[in-house]
BAKELO-407138 format. One line per field, with one value per atom (N, C-alpha, C, CB): atom name; residue in three letters; x, y, z. Coordinates in steps of 0.2 Angstrom, whole numbers, plus 5000, padded with zeros to 4 digits. Glycine has a CB too. Layout:
N
atom	(CA,...)
type	(ALA,...)
px	(X,...)
py	(Y,...)
pz	(Z,...)
END
This chain:
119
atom	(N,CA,C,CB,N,CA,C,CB,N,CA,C,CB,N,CA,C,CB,N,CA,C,CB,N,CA,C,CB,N,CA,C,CB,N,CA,C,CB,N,CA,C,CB,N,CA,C,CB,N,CA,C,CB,N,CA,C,CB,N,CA,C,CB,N,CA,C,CB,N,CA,C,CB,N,CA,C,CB,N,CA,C,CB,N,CA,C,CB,N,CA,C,CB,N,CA,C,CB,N,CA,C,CB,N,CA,C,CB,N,CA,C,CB,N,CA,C,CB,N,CA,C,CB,N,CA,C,CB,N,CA,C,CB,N,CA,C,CB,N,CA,C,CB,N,CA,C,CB,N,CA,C,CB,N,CA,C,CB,N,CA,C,CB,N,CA,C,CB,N,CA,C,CB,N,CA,C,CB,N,CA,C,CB,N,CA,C,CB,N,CA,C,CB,N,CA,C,CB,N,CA,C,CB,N,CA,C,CB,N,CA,C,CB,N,CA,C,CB,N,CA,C,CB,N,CA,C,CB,N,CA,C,CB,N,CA,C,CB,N,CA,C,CB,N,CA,C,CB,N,CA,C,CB,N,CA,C,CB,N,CA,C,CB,N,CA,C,CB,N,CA,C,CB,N,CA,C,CB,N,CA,C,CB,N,CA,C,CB,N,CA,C,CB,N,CA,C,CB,N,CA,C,CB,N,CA,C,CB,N,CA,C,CB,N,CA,C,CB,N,CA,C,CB,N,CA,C,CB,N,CA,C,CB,N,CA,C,CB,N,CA,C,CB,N,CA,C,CB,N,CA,C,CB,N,CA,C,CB,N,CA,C,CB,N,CA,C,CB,N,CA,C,CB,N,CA,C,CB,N,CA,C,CB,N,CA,C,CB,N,CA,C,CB,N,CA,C,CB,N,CA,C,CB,N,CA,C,CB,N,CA,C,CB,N,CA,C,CB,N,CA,C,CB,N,CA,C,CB,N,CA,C,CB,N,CA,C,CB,N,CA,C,CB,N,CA,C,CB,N,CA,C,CB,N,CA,C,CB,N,CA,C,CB,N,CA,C,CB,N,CA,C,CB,N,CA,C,CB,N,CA,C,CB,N,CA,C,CB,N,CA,C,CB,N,CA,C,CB,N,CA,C,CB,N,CA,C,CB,N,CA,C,CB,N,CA,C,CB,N,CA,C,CB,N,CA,C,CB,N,CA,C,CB,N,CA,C,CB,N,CA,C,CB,N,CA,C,CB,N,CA,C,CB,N,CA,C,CB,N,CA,C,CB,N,CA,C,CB,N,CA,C,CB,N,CA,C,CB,N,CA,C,CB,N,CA,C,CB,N,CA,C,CB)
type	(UNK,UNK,UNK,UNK,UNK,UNK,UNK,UNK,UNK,UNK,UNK,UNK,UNK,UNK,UNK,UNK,UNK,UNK,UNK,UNK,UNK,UNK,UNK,UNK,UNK,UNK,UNK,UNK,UNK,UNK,UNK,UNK,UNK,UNK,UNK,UNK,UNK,UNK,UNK,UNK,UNK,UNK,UNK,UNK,UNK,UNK,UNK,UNK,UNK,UNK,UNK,UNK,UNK,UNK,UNK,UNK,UNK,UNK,UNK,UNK,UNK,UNK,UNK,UNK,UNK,UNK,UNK,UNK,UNK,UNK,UNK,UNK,UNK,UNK,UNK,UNK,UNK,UNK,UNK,UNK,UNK,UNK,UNK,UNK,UNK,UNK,UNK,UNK,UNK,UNK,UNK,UNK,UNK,UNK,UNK,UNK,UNK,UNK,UNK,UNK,UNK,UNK,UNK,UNK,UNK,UNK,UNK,UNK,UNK,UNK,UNK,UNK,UNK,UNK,UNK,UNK,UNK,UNK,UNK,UNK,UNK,UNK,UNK,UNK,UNK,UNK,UNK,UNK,UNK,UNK,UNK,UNK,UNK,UNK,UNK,UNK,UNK,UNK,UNK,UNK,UNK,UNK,UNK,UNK,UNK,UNK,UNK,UNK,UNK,UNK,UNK,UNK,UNK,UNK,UNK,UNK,UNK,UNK,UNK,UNK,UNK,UNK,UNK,UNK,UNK,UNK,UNK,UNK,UNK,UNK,UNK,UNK,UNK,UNK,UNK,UNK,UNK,UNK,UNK,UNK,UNK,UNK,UNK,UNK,UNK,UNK,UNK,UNK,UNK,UNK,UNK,UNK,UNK,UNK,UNK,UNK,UNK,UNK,UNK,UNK,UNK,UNK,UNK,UNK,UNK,UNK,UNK,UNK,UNK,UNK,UNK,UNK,UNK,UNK,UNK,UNK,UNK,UNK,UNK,UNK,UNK,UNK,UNK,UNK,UNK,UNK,UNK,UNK,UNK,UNK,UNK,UNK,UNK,UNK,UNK,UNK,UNK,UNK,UNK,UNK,UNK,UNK,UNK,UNK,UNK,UNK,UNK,UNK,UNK,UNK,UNK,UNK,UNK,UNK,UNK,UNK,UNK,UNK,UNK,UNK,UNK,UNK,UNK,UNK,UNK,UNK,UNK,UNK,UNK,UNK,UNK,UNK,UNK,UNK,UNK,UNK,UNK,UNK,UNK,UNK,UNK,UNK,UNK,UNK,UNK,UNK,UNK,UNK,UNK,UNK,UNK,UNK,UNK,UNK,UNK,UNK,UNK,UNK,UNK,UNK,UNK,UNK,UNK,UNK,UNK,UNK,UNK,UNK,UNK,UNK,UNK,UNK,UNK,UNK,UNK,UNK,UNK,UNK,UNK,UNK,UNK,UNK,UNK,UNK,UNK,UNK,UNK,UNK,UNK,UNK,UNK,UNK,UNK,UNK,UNK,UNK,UNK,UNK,UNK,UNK,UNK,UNK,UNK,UNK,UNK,UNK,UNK,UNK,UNK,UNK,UNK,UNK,UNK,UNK,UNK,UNK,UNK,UNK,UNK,UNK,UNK,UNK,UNK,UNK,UNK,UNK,UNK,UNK,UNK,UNK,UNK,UNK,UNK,UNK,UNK,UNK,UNK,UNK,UNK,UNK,UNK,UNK,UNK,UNK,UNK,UNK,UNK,UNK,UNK,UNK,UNK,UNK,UNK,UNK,UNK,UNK,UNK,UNK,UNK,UNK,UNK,UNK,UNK,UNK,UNK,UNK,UNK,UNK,UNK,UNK,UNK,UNK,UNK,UNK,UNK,UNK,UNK,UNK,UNK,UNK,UNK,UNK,UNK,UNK,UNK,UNK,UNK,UNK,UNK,UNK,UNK,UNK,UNK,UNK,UNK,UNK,UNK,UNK,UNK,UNK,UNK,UNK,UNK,UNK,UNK,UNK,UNK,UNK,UNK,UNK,UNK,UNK,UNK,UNK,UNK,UNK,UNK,UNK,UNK,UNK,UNK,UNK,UNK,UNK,UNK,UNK,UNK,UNK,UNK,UNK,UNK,UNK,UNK,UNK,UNK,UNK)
px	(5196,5190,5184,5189,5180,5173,5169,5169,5167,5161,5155,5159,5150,5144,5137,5145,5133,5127,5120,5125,5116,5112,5111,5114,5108,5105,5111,5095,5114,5118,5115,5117,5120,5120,5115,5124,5109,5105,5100,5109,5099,5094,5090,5095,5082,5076,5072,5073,5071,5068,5062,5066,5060,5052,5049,5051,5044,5036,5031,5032,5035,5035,5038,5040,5032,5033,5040,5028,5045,5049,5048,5052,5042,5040,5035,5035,5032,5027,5021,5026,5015,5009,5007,5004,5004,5000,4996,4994,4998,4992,4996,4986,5003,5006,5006,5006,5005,5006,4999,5011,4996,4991,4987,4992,4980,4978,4977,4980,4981,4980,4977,4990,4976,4972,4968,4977,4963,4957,4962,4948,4966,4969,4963,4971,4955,4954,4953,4949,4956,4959,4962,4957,4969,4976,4973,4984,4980,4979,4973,4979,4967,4962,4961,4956,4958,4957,4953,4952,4952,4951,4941,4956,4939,4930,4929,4923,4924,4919,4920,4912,4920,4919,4912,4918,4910,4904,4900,4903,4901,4896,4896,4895,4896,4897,4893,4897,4891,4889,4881,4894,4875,4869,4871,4863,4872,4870,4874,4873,4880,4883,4881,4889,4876,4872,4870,4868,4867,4863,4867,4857,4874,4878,4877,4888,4875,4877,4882,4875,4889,4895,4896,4901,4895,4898,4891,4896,4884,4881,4881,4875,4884,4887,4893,4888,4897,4903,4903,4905,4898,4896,4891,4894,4887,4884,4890,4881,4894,4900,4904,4906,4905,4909,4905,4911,4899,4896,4895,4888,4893,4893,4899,4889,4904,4911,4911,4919,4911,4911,4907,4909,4901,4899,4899,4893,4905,4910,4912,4916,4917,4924,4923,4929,4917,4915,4909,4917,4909,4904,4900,4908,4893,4888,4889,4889,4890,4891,4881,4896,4882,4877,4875,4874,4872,4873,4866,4876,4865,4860,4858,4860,4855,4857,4860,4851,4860,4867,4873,4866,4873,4880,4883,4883,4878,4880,4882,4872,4880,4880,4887,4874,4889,4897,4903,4899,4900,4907,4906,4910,4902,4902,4905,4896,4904,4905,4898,4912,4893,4888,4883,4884,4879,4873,4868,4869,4863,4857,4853,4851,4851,4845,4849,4840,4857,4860,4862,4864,4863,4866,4858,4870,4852,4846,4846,4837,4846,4846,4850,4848,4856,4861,4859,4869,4855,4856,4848,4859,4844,4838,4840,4835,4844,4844,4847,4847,4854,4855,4850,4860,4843,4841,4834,4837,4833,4830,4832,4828,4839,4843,4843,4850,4841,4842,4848,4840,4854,4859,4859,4866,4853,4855,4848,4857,4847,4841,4840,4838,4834,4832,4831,4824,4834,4830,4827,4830,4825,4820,4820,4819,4826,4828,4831,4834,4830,4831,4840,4827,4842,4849,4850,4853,4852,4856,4860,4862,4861,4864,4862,4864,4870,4869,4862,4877,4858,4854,4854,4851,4862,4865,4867,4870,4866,4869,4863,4872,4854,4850,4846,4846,4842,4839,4835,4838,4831,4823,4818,4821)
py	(4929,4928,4928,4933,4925,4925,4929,4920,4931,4937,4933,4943,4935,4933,4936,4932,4931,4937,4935,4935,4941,4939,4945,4935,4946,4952,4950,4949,4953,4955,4947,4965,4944,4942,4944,4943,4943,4944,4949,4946,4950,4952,4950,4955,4951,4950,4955,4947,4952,4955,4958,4949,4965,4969,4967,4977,4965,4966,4973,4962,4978,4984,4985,4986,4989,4994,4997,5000,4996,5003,5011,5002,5011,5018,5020,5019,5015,5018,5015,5025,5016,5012,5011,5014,5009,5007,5014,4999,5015,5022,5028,5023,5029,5034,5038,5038,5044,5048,5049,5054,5050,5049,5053,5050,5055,5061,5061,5064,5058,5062,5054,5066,5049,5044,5042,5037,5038,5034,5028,5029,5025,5021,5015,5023,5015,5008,5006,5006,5008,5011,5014,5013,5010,5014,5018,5008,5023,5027,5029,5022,5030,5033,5042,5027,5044,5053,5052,5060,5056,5055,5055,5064,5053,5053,5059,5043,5064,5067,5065,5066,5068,5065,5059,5073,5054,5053,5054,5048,5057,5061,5067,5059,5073,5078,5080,5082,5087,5090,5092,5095,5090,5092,5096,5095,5102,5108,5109,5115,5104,5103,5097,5103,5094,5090,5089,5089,5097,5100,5103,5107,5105,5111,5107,5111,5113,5105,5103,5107,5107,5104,5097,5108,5099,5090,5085,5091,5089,5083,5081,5084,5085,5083,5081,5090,5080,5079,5071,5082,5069,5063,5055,5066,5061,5058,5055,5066,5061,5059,5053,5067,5053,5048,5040,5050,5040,5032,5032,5032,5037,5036,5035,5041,5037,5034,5027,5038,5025,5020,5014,5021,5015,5011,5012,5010,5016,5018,5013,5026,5012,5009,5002,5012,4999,4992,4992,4987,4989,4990,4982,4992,4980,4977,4976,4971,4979,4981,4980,4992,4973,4975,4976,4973,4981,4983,4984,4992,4981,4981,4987,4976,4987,4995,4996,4998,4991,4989,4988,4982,4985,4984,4989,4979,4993,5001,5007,5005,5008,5011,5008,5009,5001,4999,5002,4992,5000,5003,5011,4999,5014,5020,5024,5022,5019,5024,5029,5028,5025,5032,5029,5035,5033,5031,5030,5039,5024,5023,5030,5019,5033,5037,5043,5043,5045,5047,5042,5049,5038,5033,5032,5027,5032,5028,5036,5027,5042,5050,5049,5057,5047,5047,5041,5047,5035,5031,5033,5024,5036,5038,5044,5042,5048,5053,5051,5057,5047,5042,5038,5037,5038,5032,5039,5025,5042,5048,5052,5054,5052,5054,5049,5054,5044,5038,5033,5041,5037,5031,5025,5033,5022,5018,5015,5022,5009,5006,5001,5004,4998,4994,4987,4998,4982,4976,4973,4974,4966,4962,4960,4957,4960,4957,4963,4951,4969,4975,4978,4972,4976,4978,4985,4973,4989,4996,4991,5001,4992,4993,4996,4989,5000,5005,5001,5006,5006,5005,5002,5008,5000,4997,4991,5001,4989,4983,4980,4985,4982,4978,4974,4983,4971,4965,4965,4960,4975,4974,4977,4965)
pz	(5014,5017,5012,5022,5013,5007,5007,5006,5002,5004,5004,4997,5010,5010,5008,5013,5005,5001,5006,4991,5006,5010,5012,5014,5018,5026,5030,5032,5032,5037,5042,5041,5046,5051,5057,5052,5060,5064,5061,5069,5055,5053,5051,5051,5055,5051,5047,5055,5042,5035,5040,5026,5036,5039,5035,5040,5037,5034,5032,5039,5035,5032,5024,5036,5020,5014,5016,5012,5013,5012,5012,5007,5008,5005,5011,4998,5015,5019,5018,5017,5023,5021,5015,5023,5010,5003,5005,5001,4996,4995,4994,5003,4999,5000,5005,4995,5009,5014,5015,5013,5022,5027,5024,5034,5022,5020,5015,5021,5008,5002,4998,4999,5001,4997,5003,4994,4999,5004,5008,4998,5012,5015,5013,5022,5014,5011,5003,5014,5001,4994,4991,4992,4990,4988,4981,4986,4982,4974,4972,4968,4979,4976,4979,4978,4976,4980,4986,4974,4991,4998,4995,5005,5000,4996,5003,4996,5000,5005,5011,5003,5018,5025,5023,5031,5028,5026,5031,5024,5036,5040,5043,5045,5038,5040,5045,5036,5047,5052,5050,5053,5052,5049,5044,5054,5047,5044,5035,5050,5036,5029,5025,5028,5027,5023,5017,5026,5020,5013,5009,5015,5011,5007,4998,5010,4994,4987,4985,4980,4987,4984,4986,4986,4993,4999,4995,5011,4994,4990,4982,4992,4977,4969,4970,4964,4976,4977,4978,4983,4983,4984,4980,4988,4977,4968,4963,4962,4965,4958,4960,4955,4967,4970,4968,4979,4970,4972,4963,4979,4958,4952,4948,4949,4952,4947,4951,4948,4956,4958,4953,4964,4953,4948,4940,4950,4937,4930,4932,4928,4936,4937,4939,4942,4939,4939,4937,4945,4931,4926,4929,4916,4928,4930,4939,4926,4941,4950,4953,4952,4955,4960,4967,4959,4968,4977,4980,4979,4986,4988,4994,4990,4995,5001,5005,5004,5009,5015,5012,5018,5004,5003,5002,4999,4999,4997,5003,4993,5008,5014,5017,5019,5017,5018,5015,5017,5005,5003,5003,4995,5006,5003,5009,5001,5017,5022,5021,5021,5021,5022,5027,5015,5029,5035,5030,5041,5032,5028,5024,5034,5028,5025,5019,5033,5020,5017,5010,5021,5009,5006,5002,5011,5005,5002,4995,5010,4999,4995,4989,4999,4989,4983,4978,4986,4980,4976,4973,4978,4975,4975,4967,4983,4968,4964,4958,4966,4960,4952,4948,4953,4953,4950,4946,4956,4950,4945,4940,4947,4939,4933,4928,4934,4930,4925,4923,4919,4930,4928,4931,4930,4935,4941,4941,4950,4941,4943,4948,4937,4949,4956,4951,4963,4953,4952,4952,4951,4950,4954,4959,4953,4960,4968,4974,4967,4971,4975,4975,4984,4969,4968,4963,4965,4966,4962,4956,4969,4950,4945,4941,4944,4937,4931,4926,4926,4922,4919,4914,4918,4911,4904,4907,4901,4911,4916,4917,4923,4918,4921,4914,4927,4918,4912,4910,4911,4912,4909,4914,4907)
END
């Protein structure tokens, strides 16, 4: 009798990961971003708004974001999508990078790092 190669008879292949969703187990990556660390909730509770951790926590996230793609430009809406944040929160953090001096506004009203812009 011949051996046959293949999937078993009556079997259809899964479109399923073997391992599990991308990213690894629920909780420990951003799911809209495999392989990445979970980011700050993005709408905490008033009262931890102000906390500074949750807000140096949140500086360091949207400023590694623009490390890790170098000439990135964001407008204030596109900034509020990928960040998961509310306007007036999202306007404060890119307000502060831009007082630190990592971030600037353009001509045409785009956040880009200050080694990226044209003047």
């Amino acid at each position: 009798m011949p051996l046959r190669s293949g999937p078993p008879r009556g079997h259809t292949p899964s479109t399923r990961h073997p391992v599990g969703p991308p990213g690894g187990e629920p909780g420990l990556t951003n799911p809209a971003r495999p392989g990445r660390a979970p980011a700050p909730a993005p709408h905490p509770p008033p009262e931890r708004r102000s906390a500074p951790e949750w807000r140096e926590a949140l500086v360091r996230r949207v400023r590694a974001e623009f490390f890790e793609m170098p000439g990135m430009h964001l407008s204030l809406v596109q900034a509020q999508r990928l960040f998961g944040l509310p306007g007036d929160i999202c306007q404060r953090v890119l307000a502060e990078l831009m007082h630190e001096g990592f971030l600037c506004l353009s001509r045409n009203g785009m956040f880009v790092r200050r080694e990226f812009s044209r003047g």
